[in-house]
Z-matrix of the N, CA and C atoms (Angstrom, degrees):
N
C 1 1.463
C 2 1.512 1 109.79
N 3 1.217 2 123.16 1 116.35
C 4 1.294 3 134.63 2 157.88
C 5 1.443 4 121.36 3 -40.18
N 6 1.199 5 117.38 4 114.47
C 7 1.842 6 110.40 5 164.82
C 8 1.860 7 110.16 6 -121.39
N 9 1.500 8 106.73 7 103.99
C 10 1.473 9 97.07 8 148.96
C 11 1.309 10 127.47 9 -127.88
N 12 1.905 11 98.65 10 150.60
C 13 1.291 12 104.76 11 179.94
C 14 1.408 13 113.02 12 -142.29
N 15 1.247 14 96.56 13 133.81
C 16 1.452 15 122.16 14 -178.81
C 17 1.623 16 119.82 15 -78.66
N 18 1.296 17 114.03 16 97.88
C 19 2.109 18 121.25 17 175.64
C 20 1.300 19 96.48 18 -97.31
N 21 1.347 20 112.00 19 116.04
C 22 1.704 21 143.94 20 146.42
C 23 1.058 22 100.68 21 -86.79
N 24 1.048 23 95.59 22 173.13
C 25 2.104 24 135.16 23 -177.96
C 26 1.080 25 113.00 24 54.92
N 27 1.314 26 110.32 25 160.43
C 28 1.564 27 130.26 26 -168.12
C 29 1.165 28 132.07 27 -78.14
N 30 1.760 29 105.53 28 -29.17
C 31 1.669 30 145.88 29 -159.91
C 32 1.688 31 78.07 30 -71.69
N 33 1.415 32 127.75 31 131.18
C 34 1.066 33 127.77 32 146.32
C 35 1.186 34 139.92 33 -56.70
N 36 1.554 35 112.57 34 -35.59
C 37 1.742 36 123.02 35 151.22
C 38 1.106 37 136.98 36 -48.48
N 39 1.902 38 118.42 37 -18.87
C 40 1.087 39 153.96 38 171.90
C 41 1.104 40 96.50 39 -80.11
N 42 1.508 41 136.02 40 -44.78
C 43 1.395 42 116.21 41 -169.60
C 44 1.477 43 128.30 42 -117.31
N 45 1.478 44 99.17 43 -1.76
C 46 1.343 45 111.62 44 153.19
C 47 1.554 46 118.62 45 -84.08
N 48 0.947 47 128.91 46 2.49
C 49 1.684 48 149.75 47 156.81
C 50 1.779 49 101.52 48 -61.16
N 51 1.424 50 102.41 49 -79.81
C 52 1.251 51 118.77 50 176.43
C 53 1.342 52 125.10 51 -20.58
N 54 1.712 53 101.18 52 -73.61
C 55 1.643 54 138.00 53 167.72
C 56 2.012 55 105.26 54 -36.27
N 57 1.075 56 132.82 55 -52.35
C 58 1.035 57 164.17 56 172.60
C 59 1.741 58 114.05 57 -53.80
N 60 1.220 59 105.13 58 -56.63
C 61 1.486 60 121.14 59 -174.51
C 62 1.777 61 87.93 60 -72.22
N 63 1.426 62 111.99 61 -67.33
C 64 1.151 63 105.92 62 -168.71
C 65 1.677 64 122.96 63 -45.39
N 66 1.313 65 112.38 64 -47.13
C 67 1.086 66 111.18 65 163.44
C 68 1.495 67 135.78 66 -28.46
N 69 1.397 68 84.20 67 -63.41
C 70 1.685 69 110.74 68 163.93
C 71 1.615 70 121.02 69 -12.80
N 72 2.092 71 79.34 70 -67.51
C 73 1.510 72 90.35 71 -167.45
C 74 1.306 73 121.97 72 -83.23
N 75 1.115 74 109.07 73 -4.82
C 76 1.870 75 115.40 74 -178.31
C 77 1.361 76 91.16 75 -81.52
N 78 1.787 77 132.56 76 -62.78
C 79 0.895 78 107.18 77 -162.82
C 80 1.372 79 126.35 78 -46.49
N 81 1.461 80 117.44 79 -61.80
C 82 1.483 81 142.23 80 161.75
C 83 1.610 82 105.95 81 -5.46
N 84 1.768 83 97.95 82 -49.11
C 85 1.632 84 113.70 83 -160.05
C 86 2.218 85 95.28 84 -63.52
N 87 1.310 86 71.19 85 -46.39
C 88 1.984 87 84.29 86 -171.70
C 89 1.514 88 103.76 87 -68.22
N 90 1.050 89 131.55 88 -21.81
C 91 1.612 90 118.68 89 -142.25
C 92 2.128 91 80.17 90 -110.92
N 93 1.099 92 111.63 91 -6.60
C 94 1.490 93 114.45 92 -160.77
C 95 1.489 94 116.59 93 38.09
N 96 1.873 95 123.43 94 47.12
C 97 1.021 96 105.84 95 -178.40
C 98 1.564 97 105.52 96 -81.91
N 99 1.266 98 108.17 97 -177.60
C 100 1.399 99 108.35 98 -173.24
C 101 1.135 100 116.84 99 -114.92
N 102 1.695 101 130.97 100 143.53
C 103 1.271 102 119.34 101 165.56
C 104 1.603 103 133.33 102 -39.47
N 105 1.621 104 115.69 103 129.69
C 106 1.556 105 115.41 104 -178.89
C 107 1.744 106 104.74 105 -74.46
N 108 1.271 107 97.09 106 110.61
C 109 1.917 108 82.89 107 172.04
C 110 1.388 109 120.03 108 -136.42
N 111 0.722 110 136.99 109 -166.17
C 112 1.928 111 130.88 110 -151.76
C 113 1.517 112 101.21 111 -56.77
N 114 1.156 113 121.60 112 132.23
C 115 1.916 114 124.34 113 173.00
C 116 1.048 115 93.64 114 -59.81
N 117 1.610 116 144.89 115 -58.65
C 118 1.916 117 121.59 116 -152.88
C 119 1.785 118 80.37 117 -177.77
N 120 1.066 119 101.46 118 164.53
C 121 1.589 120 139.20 119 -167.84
C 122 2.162 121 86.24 120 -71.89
N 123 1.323 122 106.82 121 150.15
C 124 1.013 123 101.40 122 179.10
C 125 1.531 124 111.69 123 -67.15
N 126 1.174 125 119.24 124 171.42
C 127 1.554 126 136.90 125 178.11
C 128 1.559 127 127.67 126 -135.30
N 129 0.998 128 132.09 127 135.72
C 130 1.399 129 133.54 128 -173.20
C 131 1.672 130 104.23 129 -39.87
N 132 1.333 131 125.20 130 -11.20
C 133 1.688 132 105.18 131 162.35
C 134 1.741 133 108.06 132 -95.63
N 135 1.269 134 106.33 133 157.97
C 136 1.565 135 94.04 134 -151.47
C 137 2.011 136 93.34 135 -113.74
N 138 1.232 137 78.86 136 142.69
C 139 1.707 138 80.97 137 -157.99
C 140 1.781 139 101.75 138 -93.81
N 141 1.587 140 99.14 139 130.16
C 142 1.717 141 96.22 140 -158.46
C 143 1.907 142 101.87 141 -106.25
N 144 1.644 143 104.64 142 -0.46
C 145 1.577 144 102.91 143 173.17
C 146 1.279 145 112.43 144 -138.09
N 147 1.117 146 128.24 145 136.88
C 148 1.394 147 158.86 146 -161.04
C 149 1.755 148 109.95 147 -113.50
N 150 1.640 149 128.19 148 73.34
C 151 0.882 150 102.94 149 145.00
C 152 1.696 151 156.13 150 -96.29
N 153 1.018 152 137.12 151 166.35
C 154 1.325 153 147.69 152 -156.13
C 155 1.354 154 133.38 153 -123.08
N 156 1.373 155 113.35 154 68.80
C 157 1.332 156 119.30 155 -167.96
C 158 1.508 157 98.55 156 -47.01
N 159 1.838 158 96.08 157 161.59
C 160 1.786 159 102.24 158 157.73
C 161 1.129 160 122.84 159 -109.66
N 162 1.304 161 134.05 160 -151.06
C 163 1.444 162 143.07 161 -154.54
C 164 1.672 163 110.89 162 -37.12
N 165 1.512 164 114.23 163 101.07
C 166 1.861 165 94.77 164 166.28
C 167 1.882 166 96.75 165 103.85
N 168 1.359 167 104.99 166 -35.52
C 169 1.530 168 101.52 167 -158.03
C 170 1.500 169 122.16 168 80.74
N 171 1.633 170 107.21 169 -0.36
C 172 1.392 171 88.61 170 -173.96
C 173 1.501 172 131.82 171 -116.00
N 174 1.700 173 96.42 172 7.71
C 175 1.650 174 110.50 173 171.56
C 176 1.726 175 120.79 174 -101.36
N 177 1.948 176 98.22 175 8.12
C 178 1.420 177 76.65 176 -159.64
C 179 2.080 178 89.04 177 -126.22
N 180 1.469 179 101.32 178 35.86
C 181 1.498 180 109.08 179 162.93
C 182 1.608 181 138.96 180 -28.95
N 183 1.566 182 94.87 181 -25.89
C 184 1.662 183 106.37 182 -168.08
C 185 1.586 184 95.02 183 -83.74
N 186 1.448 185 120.57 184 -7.84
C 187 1.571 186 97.58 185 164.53
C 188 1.375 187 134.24 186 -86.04
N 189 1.186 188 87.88 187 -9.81
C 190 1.891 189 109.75 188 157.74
C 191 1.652 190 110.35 189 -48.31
N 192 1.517 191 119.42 190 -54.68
C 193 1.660 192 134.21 191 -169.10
C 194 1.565 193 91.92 192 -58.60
N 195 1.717 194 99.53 193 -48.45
C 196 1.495 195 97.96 194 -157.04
C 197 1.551 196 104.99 195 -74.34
N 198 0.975 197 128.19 196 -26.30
C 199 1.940 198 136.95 197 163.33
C 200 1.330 199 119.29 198 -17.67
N 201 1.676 200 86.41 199 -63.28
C 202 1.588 201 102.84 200 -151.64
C 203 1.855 202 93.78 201 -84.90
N 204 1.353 203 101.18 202 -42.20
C 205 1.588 204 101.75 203 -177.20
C 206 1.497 205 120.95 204 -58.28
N 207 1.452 206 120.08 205 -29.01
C 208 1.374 207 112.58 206 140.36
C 209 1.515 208 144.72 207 -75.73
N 210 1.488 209 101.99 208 -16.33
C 211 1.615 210 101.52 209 159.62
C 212 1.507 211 123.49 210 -33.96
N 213 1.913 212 100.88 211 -45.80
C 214 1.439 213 122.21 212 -142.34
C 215 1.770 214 86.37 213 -73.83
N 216 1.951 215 117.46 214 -42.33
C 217 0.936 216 123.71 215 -160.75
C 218 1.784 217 105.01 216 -77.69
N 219 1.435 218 124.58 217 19.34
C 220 1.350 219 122.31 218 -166.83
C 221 1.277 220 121.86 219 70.03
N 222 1.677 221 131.39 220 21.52
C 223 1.383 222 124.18 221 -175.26
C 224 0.812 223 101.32 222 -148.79
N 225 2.159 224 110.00 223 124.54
C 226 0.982 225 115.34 224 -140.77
C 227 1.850 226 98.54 225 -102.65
N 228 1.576 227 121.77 226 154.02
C 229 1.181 228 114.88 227 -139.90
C 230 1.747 229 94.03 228 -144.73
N 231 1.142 230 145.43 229 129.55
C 232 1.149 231 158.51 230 -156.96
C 233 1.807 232 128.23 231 -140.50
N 234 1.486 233 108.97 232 94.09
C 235 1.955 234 102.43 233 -166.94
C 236 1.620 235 88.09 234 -91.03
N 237 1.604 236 84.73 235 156.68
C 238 1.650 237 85.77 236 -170.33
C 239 2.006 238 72.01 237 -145.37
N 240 1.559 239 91.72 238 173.63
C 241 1.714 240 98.17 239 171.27
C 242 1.427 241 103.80 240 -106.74
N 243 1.716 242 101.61 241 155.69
C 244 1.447 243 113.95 242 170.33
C 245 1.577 244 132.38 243 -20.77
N 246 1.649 245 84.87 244 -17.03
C 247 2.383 246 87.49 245 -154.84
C 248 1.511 247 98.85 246 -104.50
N 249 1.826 248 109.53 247 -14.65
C 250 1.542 249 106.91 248 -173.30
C 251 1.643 250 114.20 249 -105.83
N 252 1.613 251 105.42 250 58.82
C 253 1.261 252 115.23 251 171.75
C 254 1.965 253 108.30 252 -76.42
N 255 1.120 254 109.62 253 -6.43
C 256 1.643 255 113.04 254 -179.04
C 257 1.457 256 84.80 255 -90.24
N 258 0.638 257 136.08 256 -74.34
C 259 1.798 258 149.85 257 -142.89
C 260 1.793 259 102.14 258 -60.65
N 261 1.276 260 114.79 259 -24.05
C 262 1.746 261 145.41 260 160.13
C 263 0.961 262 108.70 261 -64.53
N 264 1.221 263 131.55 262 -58.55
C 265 1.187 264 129.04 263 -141.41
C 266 1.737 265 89.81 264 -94.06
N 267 1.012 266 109.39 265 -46.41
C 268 1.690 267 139.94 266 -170.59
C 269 1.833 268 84.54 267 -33.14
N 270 1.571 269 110.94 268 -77.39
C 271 1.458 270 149.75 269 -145.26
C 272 1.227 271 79.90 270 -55.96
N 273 1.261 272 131.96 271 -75.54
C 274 1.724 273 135.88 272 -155.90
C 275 1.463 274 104.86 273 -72.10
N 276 1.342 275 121.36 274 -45.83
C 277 1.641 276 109.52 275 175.46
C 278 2.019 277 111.92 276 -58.05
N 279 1.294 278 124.64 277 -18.57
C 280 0.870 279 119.87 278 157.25
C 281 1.565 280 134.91 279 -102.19
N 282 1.502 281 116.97 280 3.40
C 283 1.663 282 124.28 281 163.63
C 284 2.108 283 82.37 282 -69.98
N 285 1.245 284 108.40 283 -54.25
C 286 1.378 285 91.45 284 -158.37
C 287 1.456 286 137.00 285 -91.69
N 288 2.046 287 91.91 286 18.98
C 289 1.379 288 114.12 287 165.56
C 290 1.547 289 103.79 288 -55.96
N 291 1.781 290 111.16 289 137.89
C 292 1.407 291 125.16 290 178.16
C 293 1.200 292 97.86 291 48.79
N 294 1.052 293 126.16 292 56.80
C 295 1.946 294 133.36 293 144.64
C 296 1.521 295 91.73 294 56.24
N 297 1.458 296 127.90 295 38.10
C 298 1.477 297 116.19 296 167.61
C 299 1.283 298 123.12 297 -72.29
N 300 1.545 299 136.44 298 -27.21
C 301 1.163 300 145.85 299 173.62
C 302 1.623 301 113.36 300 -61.50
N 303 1.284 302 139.77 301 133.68
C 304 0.972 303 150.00 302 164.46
C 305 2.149 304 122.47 303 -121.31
N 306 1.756 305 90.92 304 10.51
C 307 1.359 306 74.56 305 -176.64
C 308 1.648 307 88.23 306 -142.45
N 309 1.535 308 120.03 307 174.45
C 310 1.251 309 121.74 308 -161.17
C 311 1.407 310 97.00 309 -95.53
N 312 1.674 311 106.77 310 162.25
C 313 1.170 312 129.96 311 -151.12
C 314 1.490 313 86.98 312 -111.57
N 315 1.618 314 137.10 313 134.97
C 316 1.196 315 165.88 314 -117.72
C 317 1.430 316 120.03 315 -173.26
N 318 1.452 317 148.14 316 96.78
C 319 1.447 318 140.26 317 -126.17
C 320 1.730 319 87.17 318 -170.63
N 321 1.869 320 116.16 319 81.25
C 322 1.736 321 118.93 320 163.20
C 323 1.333 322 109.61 321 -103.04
N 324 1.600 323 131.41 322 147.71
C 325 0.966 324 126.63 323 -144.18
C 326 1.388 325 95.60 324 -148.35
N 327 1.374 326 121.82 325 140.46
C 328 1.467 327 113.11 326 142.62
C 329 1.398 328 148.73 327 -105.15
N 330 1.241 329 146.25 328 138.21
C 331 0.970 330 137.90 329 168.75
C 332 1.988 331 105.60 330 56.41
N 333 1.000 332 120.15 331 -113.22
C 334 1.577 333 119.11 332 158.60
C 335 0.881 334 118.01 333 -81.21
N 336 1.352 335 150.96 334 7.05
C 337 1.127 336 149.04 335 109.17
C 338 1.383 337 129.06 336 -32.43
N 339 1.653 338 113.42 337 -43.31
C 340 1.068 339 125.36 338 161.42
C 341 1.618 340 131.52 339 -60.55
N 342 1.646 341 115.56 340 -16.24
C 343 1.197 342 142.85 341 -158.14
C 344 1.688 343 79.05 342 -97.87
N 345 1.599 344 117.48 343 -57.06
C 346 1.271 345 114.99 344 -168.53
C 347 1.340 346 131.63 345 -71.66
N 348 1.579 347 113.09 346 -1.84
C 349 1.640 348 129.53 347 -166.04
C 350 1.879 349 72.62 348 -99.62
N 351 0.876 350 102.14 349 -46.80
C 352 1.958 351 83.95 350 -162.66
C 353 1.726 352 106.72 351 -68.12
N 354 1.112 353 111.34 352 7.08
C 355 1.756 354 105.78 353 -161.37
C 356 1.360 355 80.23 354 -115.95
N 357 1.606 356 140.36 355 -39.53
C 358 1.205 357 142.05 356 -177.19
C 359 1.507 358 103.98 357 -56.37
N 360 1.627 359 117.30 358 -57.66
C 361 0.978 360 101.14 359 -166.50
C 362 1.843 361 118.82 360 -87.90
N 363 1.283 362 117.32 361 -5.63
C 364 1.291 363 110.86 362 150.04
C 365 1.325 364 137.77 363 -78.11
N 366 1.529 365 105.03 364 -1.24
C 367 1.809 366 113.41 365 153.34
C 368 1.426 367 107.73 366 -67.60
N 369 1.622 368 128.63 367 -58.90
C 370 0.912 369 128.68 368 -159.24
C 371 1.689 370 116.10 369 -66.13
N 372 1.118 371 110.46 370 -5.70
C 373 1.232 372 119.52 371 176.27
C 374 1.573 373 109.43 372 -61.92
N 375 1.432 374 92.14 373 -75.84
C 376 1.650 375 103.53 374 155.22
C 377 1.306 376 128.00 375 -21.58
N 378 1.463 377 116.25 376 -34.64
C 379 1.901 378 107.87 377 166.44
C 380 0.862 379 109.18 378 -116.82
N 381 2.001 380 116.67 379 37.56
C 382 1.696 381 92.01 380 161.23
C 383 1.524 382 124.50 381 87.34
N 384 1.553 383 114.74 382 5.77
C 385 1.066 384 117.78 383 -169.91
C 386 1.688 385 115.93 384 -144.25
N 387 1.502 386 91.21 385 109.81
C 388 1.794 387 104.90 386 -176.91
C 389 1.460 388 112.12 387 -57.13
N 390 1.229 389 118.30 388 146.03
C 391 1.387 390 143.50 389 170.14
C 392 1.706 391 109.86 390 -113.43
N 393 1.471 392 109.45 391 109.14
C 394 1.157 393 116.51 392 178.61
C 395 2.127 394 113.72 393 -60.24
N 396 1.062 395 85.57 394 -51.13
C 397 1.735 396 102.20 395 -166.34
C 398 1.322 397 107.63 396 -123.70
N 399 1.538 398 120.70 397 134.90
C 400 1.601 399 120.88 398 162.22
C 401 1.357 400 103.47 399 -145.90
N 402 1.519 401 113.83 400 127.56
C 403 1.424 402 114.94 401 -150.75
C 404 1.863 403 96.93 402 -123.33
N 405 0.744 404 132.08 403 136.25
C 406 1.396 405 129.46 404 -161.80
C 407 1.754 406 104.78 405 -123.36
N 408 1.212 407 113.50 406 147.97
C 409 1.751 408 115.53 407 167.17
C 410 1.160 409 80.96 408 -137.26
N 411 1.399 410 95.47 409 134.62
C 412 1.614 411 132.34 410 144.18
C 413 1.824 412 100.79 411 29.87
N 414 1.787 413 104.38 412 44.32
C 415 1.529 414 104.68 413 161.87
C 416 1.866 415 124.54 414 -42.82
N 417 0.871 416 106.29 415 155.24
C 418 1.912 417 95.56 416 176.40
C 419 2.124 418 90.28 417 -113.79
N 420 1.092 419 116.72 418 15.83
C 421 1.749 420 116.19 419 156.79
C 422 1.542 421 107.50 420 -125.61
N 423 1.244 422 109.91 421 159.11
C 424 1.105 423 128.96 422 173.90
C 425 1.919 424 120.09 423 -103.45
N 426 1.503 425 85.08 424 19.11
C 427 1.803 426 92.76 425 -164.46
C 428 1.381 427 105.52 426 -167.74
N 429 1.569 428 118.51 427 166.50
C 430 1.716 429 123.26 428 -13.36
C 431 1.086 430 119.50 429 -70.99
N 432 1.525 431 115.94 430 149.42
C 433 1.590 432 112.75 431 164.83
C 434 1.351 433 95.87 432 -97.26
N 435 1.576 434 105.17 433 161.80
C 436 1.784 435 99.12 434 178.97
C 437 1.579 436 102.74 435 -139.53
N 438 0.949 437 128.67 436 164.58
C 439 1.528 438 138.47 437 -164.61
C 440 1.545 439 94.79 438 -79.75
N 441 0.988 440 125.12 439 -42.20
C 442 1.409 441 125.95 440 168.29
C 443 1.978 442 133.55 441 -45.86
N 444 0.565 443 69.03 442 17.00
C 445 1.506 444 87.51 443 -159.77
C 446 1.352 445 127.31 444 -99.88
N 447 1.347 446 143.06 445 41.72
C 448 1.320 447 129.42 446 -152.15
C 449 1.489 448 138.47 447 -34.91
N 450 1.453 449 99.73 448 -30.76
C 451 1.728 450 112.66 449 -178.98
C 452 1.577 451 105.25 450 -154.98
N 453 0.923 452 119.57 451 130.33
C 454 1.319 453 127.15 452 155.15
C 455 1.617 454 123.21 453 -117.02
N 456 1.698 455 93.97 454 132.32
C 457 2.077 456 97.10 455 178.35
C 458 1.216 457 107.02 456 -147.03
N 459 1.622 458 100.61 457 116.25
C 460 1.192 459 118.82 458 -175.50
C 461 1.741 460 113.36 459 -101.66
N 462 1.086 461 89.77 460 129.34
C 463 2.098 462 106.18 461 -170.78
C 464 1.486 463 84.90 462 -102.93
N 465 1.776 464 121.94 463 121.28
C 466 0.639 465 140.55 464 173.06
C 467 1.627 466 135.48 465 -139.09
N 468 0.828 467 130.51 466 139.16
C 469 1.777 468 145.95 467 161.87
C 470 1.384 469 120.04 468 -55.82
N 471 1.040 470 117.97 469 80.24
C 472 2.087 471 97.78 470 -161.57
C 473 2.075 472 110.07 471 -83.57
N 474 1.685 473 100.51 472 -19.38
C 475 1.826 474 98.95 473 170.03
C 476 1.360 475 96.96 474 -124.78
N 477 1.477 476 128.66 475 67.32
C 478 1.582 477 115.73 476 136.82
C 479 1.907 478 95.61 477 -116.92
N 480 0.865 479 132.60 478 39.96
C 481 1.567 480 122.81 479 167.65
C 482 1.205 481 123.46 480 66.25
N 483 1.749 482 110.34 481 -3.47
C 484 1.714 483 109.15 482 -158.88
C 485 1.490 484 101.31 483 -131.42
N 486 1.013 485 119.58 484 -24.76
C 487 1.672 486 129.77 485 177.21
C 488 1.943 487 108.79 486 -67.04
N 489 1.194 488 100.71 487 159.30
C 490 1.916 489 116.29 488 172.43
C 491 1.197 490 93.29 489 -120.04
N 492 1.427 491 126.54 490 168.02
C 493 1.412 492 168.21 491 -39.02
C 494 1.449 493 97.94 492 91.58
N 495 1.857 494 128.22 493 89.14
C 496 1.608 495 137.83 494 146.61
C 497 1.450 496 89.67 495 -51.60
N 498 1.550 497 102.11 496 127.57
C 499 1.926 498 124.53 497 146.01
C 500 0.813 499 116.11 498 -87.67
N 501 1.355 500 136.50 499 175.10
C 502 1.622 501 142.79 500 164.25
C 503 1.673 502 91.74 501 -76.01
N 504 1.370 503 112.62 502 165.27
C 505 1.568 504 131.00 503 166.33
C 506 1.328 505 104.65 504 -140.44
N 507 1.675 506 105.62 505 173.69
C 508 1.403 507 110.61 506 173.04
C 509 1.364 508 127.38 507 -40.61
N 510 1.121 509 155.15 508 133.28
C 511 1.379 510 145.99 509 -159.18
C 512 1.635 511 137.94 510 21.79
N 513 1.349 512 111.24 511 18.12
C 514 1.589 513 146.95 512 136.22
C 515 1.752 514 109.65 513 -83.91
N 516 1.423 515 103.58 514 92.48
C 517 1.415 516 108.62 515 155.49
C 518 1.443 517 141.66 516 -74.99
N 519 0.710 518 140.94 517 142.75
C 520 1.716 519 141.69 518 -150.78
C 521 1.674 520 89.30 519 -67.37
N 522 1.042 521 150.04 520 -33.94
C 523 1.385 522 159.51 521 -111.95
C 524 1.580 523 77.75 522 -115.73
N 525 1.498 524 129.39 523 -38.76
C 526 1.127 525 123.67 524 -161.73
C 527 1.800 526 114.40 525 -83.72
N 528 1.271 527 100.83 526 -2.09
C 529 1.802 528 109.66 527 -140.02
C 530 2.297 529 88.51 528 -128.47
N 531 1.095 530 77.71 529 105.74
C 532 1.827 531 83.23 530 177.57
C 533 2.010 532 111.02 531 -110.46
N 534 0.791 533 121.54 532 89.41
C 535 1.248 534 160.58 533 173.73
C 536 1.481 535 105.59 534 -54.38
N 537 1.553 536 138.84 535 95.92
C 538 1.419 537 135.30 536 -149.69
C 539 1.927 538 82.84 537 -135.90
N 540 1.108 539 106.27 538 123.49
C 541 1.358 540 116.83 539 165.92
C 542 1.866 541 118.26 540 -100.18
N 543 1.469 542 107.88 541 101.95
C 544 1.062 543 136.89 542 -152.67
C 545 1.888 544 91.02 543 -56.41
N 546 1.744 545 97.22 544 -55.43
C 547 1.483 546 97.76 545 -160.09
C 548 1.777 547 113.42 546 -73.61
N 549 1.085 548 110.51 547 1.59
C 550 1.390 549 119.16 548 172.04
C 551 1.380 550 116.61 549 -79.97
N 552 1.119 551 127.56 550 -16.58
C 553 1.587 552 134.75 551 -179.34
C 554 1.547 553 119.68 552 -85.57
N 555 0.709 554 126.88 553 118.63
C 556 1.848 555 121.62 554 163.94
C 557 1.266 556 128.58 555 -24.94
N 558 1.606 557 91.17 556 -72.25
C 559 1.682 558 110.00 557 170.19
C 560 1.289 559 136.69 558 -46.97
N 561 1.665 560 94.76 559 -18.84
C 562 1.551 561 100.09 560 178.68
C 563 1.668 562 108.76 561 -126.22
N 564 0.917 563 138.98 562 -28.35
C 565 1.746 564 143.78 563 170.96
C 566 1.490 565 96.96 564 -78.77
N 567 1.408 566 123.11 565 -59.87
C 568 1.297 567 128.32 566 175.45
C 569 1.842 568 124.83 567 -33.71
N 570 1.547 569 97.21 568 -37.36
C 571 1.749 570 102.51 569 -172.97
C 572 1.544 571 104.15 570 -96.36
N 573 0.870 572 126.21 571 6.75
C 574 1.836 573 140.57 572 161.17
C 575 1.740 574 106.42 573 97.26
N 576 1.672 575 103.60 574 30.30
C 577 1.390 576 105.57 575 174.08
C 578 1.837 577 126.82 576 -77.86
N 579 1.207 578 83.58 577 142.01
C 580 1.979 579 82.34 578 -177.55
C 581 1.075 580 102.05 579 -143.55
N 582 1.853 581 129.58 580 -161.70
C 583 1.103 582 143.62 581 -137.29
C 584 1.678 583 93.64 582 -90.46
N 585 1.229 584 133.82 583 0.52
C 586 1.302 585 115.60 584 -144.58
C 587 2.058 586 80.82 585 -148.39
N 588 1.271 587 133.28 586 -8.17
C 589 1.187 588 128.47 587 -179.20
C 590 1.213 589 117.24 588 -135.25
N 591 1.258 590 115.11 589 -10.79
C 592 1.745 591 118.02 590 -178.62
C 593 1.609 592 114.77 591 -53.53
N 594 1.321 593 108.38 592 -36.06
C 595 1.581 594 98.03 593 -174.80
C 596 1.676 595 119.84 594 -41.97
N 597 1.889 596 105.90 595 -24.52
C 598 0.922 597 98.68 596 -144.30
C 599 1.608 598 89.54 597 -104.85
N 600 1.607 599 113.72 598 13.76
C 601 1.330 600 120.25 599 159.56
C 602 1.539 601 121.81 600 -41.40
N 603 1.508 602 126.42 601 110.93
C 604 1.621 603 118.55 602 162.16
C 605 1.256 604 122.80 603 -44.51
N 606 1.162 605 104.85 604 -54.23
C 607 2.114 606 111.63 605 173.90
C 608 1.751 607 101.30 606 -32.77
N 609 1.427 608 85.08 607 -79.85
C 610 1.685 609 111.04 608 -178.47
C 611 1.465 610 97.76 609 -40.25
N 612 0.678 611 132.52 610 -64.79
C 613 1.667 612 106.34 611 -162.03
C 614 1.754 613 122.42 612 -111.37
N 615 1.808 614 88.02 613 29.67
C 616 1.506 615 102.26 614 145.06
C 617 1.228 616 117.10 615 -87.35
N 618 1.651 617 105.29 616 -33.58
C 619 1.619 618 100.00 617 -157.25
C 620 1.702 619 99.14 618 -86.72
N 621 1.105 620 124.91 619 -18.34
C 622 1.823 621 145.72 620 154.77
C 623 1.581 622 95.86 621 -38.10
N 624 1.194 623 116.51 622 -79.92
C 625 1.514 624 125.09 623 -150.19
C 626 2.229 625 88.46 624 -73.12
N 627 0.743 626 103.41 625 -36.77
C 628 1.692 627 108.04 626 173.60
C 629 1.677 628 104.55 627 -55.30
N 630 0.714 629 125.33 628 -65.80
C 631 1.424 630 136.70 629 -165.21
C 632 1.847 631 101.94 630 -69.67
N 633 1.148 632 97.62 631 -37.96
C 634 2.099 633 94.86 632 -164.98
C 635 2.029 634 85.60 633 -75.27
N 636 1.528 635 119.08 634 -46.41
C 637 1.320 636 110.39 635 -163.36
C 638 1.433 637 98.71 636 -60.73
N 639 0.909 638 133.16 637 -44.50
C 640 1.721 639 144.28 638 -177.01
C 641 1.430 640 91.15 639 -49.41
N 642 0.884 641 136.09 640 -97.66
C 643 1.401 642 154.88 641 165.36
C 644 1.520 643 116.11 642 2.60
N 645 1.499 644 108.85 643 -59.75
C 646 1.710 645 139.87 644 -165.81
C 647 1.822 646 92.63 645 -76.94
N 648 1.298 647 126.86 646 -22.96
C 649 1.929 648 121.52 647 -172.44
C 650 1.212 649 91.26 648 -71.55
């Protein structure tokens, strides 16, 4: 199988992005992992978290751990891949056809995945439909924020070149937007975590599974 890819721009962050992705995809290419994409068609239990692998599906596995470990807690939990932010968006505009939904809508993301929880939930704006929580890892955008949105917390990398920094936006107040700098912690820079293994951080996806149950009552 052929892979080419083309790195523009000058911005070094731009091209250590690039450098990175590519990597990505060869490995992915060699390892034949497979794209993460929706577990099963929705079902009469109504699924209140949305996660979002990143690049490939194949670095951001630990939301798999975090799935099942809320299954156990009664909340039902769904990995989808980076590319099926339509197929998301799709699922919840119809749990909440004829006011069927009764519980809040939940959108953690990784990396481009993380890019895709923020694009999800500024679709959903568009139909009218609040998003309690959108929890971000180490996105490589800093956007959209959407008025819809009750909280946003972004777990982030601020010097490996590949992580965002959430801003406030027009009617997104900063008050809403909690901003966690990954490489400042022990527990998590300290255990040799980075942009491509953190999911599978313990810290990290206590303080993940903390925040969605809060969220999920």
């Amino acid at each position: 199988m052929a892979i080419g890819v083309l790195i523009t721009g000058s911005h070094p962050r731009s091209r250590r992005t690039a450098i990175w992705l590519l990597a990505a995809l060869v490995l992915a290419t060699l390892t034949g992992a497979p794209r993460a994409e929706a577990a099963s068609k929705t079902t009469a239990t109504t699924t209140q978290v949305y996660f979002i692998r990143g690049f490939m599906g194949v670095f951001s596995t630990g939301f798999d751990t975090m799935a099942k470990t809320l299954a156990k807690s009664g909340v039902t939990a769904k990995v989808y891949g980076h590319l099926s932010g339509a197929a998301i968006r799709s699922a919840i505009v119809e749990e909440n056809a004829g006011s069927k939904r009764n519980k809040p809508v939940i959108l953690v993301g990784h990396s481009f995945g993380g890019n895709a929880a923020l694009q999800v939930a500024a679709g959903l704006r568009r139909d009218n439909i609040p998003v309690a929580l959108v929890v971000t890892v180490d996105p490589t955008r800093g956007g959209p924020l959407s008025t819809n949105v009750g909280r946003y917390v972004n777990f982030f990398f601020s010097g490996n070149g590949l992580g965002s920094r959430l801003k406030s936006a027009p009617g997104v107040p900063q008050s809403r937007i909690t901003n966690i700098d990954m490489g400042e912690r022990d527990e998590v820079a300290g255990a040799g975590d980075d942009h491509w293994t953190v999911t599978h951080n313990a810290a990290i996806q206590s303080e993940i599974l903390k925040l969605v149950k809060r969220a999920a009552r």
